[in-house]
C-alpha positions as CSV (number, residue, x, y, z in Angstrom):
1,X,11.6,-15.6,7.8
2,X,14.8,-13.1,8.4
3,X,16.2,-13.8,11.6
4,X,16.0,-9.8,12.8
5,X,13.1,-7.6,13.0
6,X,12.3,-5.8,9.2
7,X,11.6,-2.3,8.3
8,X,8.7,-1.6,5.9
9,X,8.5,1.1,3.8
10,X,5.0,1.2,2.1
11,X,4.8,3.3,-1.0
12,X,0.7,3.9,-1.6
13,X,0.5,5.8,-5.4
14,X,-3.3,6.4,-4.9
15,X,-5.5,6.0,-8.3
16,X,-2.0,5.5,-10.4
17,X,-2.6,1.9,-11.3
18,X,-4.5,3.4,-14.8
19,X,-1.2,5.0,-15.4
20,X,1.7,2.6,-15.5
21,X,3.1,1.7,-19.0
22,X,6.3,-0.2,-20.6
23,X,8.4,2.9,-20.2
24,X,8.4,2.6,-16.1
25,X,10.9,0.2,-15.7
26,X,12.1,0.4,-12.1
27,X,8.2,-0.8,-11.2
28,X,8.6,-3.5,-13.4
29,X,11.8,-4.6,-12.2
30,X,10.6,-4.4,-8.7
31,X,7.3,-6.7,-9.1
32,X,9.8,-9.3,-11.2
33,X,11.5,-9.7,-7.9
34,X,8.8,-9.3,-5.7
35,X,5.7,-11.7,-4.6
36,X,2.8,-9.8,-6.0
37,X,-0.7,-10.2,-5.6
38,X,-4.2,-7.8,-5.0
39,X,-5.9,-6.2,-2.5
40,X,-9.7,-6.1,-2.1
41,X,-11.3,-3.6,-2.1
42,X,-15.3,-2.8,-0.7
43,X,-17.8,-0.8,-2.7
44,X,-18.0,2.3,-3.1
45,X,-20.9,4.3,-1.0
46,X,-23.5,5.9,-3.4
47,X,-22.1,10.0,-4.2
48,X,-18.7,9.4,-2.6
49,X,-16.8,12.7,-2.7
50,X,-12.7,12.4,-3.7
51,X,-12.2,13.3,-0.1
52,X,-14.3,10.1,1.5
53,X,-12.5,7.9,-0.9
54,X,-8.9,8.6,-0.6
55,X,-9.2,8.2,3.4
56,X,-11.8,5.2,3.1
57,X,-9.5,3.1,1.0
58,X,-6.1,4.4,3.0
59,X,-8.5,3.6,6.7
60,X,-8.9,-0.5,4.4
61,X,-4.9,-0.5,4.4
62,X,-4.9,0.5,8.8
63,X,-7.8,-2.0,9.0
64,X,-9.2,1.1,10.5
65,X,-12.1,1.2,7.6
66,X,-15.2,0.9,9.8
67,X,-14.0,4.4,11.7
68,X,-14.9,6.1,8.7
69,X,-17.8,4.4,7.5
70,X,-21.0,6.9,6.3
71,X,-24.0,5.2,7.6
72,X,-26.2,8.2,5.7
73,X,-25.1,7.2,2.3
74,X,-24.1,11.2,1.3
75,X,-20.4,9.7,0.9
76,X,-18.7,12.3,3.3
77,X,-16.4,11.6,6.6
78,X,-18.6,14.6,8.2
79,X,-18.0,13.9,12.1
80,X,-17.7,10.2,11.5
81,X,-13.7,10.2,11.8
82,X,-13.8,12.5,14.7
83,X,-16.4,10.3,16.6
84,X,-15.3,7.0,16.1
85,X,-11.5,7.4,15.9
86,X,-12.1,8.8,19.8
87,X,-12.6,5.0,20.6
88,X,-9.8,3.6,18.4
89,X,-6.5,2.1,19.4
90,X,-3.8,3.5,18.3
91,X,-1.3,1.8,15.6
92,X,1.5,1.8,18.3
93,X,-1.3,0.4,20.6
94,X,-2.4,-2.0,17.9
95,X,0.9,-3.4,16.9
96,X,3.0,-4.0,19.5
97,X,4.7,-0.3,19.9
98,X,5.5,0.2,16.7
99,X,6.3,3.5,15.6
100,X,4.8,4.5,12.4
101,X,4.7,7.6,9.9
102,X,2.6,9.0,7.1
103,X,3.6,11.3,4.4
104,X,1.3,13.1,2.1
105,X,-0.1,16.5,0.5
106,X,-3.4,15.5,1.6
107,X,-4.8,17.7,4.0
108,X,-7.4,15.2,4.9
109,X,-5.6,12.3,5.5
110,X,-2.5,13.9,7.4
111,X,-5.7,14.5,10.0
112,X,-7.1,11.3,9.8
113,X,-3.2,9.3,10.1
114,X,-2.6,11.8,13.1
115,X,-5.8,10.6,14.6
116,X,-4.8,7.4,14.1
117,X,-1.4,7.4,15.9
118,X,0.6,7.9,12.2
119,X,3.6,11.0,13.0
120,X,2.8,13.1,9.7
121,X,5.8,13.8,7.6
122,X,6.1,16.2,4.7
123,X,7.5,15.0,1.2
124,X,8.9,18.7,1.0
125,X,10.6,19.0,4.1
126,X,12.8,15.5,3.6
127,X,13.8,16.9,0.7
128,X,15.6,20.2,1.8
129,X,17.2,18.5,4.5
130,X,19.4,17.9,1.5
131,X,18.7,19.2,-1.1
132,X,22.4,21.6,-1.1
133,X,23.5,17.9,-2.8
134,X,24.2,18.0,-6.3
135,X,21.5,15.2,-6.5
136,X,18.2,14.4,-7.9
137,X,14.7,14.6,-6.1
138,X,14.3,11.0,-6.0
139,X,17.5,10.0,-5.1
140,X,17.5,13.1,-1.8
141,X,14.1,11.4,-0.9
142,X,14.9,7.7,-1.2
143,X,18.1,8.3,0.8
144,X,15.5,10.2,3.4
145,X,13.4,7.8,3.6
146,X,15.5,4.9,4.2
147,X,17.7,7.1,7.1
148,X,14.3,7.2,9.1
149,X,14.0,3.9,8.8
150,X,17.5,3.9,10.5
151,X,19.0,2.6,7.0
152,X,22.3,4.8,6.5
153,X,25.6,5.1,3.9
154,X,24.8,1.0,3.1
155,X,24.4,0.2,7.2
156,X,21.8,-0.9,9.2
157,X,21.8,1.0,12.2
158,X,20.4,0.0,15.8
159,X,18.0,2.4,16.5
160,X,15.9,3.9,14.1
161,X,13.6,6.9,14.4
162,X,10.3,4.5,12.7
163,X,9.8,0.8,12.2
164,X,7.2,1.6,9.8
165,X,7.1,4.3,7.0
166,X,3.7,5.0,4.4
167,X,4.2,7.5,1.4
168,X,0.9,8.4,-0.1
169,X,1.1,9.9,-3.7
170,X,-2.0,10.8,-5.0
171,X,-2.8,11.3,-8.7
172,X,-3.2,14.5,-11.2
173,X,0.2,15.8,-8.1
174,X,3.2,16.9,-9.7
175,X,6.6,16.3,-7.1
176,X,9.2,17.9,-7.6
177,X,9.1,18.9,-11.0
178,X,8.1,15.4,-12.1
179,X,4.0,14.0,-13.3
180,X,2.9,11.5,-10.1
181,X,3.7,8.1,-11.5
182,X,7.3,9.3,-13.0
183,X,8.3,10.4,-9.7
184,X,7.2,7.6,-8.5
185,X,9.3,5.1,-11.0
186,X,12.3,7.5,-10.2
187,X,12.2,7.0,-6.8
188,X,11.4,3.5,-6.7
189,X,14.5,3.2,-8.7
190,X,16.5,5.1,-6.1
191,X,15.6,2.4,-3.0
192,X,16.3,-0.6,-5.0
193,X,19.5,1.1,-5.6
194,X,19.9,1.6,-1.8
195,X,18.7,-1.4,-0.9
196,X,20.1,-3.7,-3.7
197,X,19.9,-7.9,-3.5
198,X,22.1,-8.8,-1.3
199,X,23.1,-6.0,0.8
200,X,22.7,-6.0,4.2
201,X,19.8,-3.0,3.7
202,X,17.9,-5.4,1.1
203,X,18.3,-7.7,3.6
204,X,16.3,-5.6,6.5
205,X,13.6,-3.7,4.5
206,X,10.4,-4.8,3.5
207,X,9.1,-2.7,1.0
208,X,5.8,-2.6,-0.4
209,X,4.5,-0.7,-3.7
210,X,0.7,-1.1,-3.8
211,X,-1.1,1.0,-6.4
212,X,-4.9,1.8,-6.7
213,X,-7.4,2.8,-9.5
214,X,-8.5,5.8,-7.0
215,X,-12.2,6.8,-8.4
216,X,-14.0,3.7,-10.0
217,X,-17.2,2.8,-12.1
218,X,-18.9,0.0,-13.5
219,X,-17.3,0.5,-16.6
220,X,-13.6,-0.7,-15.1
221,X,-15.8,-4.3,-14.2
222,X,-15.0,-6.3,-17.7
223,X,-11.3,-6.1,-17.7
224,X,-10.0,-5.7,-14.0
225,X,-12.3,-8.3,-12.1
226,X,-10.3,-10.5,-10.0
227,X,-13.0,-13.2,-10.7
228,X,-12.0,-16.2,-12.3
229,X,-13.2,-16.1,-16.8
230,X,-16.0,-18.7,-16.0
231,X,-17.1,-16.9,-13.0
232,X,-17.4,-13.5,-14.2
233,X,-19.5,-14.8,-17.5
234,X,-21.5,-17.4,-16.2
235,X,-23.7,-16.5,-13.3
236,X,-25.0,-20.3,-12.9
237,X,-21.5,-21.5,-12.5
238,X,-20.4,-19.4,-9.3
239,X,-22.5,-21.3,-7.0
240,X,-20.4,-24.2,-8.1
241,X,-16.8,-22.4,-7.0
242,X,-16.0,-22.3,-3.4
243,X,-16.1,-19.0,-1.8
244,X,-12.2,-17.5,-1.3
245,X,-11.0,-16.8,1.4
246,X,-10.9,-13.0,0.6
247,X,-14.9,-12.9,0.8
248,X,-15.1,-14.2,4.2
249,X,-14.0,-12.9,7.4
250,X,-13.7,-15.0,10.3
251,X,-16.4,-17.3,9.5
252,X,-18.8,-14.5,8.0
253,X,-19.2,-13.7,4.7
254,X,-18.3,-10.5,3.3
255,X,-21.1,-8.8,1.6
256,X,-19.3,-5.9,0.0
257,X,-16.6,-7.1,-1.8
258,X,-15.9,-5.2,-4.8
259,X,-14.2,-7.6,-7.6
260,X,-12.8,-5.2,-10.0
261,X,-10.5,-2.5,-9.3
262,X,-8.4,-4.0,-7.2
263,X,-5.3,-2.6,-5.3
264,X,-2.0,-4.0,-7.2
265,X,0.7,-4.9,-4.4
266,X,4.3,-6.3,-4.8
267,X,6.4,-6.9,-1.4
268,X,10.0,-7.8,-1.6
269,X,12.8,-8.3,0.8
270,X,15.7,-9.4,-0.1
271,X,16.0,-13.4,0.9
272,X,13.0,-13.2,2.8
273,X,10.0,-12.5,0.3
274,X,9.4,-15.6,-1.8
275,X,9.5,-14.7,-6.3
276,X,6.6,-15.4,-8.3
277,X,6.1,-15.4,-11.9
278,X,5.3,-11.9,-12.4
279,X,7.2,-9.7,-14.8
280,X,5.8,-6.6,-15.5
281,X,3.6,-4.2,-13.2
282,X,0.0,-5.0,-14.8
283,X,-3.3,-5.6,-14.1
284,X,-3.3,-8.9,-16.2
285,X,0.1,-9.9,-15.5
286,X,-0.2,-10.0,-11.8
287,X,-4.2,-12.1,-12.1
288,X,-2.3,-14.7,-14.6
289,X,1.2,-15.0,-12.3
290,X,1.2,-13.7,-9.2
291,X,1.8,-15.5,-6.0
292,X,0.0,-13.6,-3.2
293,X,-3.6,-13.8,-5.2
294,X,-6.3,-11.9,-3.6
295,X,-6.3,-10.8,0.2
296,X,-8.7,-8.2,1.7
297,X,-7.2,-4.6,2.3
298,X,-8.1,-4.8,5.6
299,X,-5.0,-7.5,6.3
300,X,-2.6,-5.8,4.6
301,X,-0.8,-4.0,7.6
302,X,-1.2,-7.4,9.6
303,X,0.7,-9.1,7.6
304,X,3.6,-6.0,7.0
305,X,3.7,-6.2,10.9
306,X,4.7,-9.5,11.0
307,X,7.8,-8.8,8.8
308,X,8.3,-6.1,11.7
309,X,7.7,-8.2,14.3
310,X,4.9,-6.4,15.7
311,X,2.1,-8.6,15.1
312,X,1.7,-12.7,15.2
313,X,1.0,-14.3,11.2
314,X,-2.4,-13.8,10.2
315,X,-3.8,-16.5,7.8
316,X,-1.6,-19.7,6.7
């Protein structure tokens, strides 16, 4: 546990899990020092549009999701958001003050994060705050990032503008010049430079790359199930595992527990995040080492808080 309150910057690449490969290195280095693990996801509703999905699974990450549930089963967020976020607290409310941000291109879910207390950024405007400097994208928009965080020329400053930062990039986007997931390795790159082991930044951000499938079918079930070899071919023998603790909440079972297609996460802070056994950023890498296992979406910003010191620990 650091002995100061942490800074978390959550970078969300959105249906680029399909996409990573041996040439992304800076993701791979990251998840060897990080404690990785997954994130459950629930099902799908039946004719979900791209729309529904990309603000139901980032509303699982605000533990926010039952705000935009569709209880007609058409798979739209027609009037559902604007009805039920009028009765929803806040994430400053939520979490102890704590001042949080969201930056995307999507329309949709800069209206949905602005209804739920997120300040909406744009990826564009960071970048020609600086952009005169002979430098990269990446490198303009890591150094961005991390000043609003109040992380500045290798210092960590008192005050900072936001304890909490999300960076949605979606897939098919091209940023600056750059395809979605090599923008994403560049600039992944460009914080762990920043915030390198050992420094006193390292030492004071939490950062978080968690990747999804975005769009899934039944065809992604055989090779990206979460379930255990035995379980997944042998109907008879699941009765005889216990149930995880990522199928239950509170003492209720959850009945919509999707166990393929996971969310991919790795968290690291520097002397404060334990290492697992992970080495590269993949599916079957993370099920066969990883430290953090399985843990439902819907806890994900609990336990970020806690790094932040916004929110008491949630589970052991």
């Amino acid at each position: 546990m650091a002995d100061k309150a942490s800074r978390g910057l959550v970078i969300y690449g959105d249906g680029l899990a399909r996409l990573v490969d041996p040439t992304h290195t800076h993701l791979h280095k990251l998840a060897s020092l990080s404690c990785c693990g997954f994130l459950s996801l629930p099902h799908s509703p039946p004719s979900e549009s791209e729309d529904a999905r990309v603000i139901r699974e980032f509303a699982q990450l605000l533990d926010v999701g039952d705000t935009c549930m569709d209880t007609s089963g058409e798979g739209t967020t027609k009037d559902v958001t604007s009805e039920k976020l009028s009765s929803v607290k806040s994430i400053s409310d939520r979490f102890m003050g704590m001042r949080a941000a969201v930056i995307t291109d999507s329309s949709s879910l800069k209206s949905f994060g602005g209804k739920n207390g997120l300040s909406v950024l744009q990826l564009q405007e960071l970048y020609d705050r600086n952009k005169a400097y002979a430098q990269p994208s990446h490198v303009v928009l890591a150094f961005e990032l991390l000043k609003l965080l109040g992380f500045q020329e290798g210092k960590v400053l008192e005050a900072s503008q936001f304890d909490l930062i999300f960076l949605h990039i979606g897939a098919h986007e091209e940023i600056f010049g750059q395809k979605d997931i090599e923008f994403l390795n560049s600039l992944i790159g460009g914080v762990m430079e920043i915030a390198s082991v050992g420094s006193d930044i390292g030492s004071r951000l939490h950062l978080s790359l968690v990747l999804g499938y975005g769009d899934v079918s039944q065809n992604d079930d055989t090779n990206l199930s979460v379930l255990a070899t035995n379980q997944s071919s042998n109907s008879d023998l699941i009765l005889l595992f216990p149930r995880q603790s990522y199928c239950l909440k509170g003492m209720n079972l959850r009945t919509d527990v999707r166990p393929h297609c996971p969310i991919l996460m790795t968290q690291w802070q520097s002397g404060v995040t334990r290492k697992d056994n992970v080495n590269n950023f993949f599916f079957q890498e993370f099920k066969e080492h990883c430290g953090n296992l399985t843990v439902p979406a819907d806890r994900f910003l609990h336990e970020v808080a806690f790094k932040l010191w916004k929110a008491p620990k949630y589970g052991a």
